[in-house]
C-alpha positions as CSV (number, residue, x, y, z in Angstrom):
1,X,143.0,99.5,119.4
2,X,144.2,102.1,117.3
3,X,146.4,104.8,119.5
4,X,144.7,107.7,119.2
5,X,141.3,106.2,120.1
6,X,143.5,104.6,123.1
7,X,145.0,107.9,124.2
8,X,141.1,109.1,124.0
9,X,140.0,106.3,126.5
10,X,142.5,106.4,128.7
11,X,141.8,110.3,129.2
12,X,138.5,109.6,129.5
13,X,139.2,107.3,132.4
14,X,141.2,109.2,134.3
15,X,139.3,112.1,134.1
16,X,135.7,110.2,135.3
17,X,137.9,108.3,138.2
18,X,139.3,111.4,139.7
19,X,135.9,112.7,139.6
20,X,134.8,109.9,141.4
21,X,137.5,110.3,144.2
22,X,136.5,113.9,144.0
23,X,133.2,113.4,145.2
24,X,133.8,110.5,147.4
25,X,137.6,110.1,148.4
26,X,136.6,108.0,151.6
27,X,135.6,105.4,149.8
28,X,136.9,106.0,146.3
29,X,140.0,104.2,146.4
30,X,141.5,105.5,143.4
31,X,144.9,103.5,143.1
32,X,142.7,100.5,143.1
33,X,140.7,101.3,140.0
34,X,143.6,102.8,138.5
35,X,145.1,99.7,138.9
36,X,142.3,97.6,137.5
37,X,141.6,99.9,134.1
38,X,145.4,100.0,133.4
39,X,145.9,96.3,133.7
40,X,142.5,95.7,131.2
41,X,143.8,98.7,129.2
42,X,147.7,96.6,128.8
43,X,145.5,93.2,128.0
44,X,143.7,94.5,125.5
45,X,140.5,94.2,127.5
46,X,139.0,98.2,126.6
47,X,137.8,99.5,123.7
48,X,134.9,98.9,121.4
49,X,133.7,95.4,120.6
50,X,134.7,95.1,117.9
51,X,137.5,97.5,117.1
52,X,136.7,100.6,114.7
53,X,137.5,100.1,111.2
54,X,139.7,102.6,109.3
């Protein structure tokens, strides 16, 4: 993934998943799914399928 679009994802996660545990911290458990995204994000499991072009 090129590194602006991932800089643009990973934003755009961690803005939806505090909203989530905005609207539902008691059963929101944010350090989970923080924890899940950012170990897909360092496998190279995010992303469009298949990569942009150019």
């Amino acid at each position: 993934m090129v590194g602006e679009a991932a800089a643009l994802e990973l934003i755009a996660f961690l803005e939806g998943a505090l909203t989530v545990w905005l609207l539902d911290p008691e059963t929101t458990d944010l350090r989970a799914m923080y924890a899940r995204y950012l170990s897909s994000f360092q496998n190279g499991d995010t992303g469009p399928d298949p990569a942009p072009s150019g």
